[in-house]
C-alpha positions in Angstrom: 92.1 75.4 69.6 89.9 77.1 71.8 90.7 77.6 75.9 88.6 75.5 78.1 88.1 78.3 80.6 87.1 80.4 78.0 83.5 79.0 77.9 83.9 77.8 74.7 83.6 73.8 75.5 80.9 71.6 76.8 83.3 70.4 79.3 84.3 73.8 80.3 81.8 74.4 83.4 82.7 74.7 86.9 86.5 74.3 86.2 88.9 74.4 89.0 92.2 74.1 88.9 94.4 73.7 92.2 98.3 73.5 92.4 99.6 70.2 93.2 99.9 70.2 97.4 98.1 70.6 100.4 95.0 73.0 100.5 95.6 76.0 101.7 93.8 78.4 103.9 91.8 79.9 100.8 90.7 77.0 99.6 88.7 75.2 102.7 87.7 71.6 101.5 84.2 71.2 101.4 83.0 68.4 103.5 82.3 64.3 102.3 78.8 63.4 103.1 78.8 60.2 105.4 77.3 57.8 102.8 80.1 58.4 100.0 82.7 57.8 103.0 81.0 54.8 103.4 80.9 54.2 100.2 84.7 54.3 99.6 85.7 53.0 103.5 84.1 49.4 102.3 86.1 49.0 99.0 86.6 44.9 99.5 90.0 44.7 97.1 91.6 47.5 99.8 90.2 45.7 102.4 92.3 42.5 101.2 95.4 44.2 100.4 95.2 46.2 104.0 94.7 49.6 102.7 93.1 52.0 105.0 91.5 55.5 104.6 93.5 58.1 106.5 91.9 61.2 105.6 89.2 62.2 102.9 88.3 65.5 102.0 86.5 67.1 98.9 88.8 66.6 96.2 91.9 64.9 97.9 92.7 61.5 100.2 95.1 59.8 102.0 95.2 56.2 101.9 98.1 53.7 103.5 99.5 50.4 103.3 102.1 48.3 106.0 104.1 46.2 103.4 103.7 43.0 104.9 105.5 39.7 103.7 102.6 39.2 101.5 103.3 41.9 99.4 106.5 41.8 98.1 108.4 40.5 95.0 110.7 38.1 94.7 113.6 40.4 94.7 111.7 41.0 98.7 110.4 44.4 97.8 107.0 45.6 97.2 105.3 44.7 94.5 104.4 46.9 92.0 100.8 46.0 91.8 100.5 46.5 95.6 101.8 50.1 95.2 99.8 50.6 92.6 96.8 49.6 94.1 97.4 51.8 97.0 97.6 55.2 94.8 94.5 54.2 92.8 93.0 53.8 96.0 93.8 57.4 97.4 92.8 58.6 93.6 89.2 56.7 93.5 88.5 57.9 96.9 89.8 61.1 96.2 87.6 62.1 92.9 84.8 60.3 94.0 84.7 62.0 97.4 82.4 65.0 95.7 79.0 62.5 95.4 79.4 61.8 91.8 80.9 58.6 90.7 84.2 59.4 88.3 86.0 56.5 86.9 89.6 56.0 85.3 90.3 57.4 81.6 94.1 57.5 82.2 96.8 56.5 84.9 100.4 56.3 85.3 103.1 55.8 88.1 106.9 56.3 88.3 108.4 54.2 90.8 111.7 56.4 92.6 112.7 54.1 95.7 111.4 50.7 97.7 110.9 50.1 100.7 111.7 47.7 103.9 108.6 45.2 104.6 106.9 46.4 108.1 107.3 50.2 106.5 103.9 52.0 105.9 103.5 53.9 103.1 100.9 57.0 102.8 99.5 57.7 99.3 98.3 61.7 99.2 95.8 62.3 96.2 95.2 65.7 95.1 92.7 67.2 92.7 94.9 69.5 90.2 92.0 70.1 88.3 88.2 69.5 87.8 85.5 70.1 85.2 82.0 69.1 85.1 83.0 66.2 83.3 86.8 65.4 83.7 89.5 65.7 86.5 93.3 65.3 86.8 95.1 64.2 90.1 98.7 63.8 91.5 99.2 61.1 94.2 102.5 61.4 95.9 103.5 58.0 98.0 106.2 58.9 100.9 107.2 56.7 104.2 105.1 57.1 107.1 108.7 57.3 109.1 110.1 60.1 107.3 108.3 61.7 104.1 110.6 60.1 101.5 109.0 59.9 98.5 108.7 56.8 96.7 106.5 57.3 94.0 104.6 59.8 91.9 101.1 58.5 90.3 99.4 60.8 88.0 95.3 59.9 86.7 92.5 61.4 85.3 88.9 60.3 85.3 85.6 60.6 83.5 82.1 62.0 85.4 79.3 60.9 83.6 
């Protein structure tokens, strides 16, 4: 099986691949031009749900969520779905902050801890790594309050 990077694949162009985590000084995230932010600012499912856009930059997002009564189970803690929806929305906004729409081929999430309801959570997508047709991206979910982490959501998406 031949390398990706080695040239040998159709997909193989323009591949990057970050480690999972904020950017760092070398890697300077290219600005989102004002009509994608748009774009991803006037999703109408986060809009009922409450998510808001925190921070979007070329290749990574930050989207968050209060937990309101509304959104939890009956055991009286989050729903699944609703924190779900919040790390899909910091991965859409995240891989289609580069211009080009990118849609789900894959996704996952492992739950680790709940939450209290009136606690916001932040979801923190990063791009991992990007080709001219595929990319990967982790999405860490932490308390505003005090960082602990609460979930781990892991997708990939197409580019046609």
């Amino acid at each position: 099986m031949s390398d990706p990077r080695d040239g040998d694949s159709s997909d193989s162009e323009e591949v990057r691949t970050h480690e999972a985590g904020p950017t760092t000084n070398a890697e300077t995230p290219t600005p989102v031009a004002p009509a994608v932010r748009e774009r991803i600012e006037s999703d109408p499912y986060c809009a009922t749900l409450g998510i808001e856009l925190r921070r979007l930059e070329s290749g990574s997002a930050t989207t968050a969520l209060t937990v309101t009564d509304d959104l939890v189970n009956f055991h009286g803690t989050p729903h699944g779905g609703a924190i779900y929806s919040l790390a899909d929305a910091a991965f859409a906004a995240a891989s289609n902050s580069h211009g080009e729409t990118a849609v789900a081929l894959e996704t996952n999430i492992s739950y680790l801890s709940a939450v209290e309801v009136g606690s916001t959570i932040l979801a923190t997508a990063t791009e991992t790594h990007l080709t001219r047709r595929t990319g990967e991206y982790e999405v860490v979910l932490t308390t505003e309050s005090d960082g602990e982490r609460l979930a781990t959501f892991r997708g990939r998406v197409y580019r046609p």
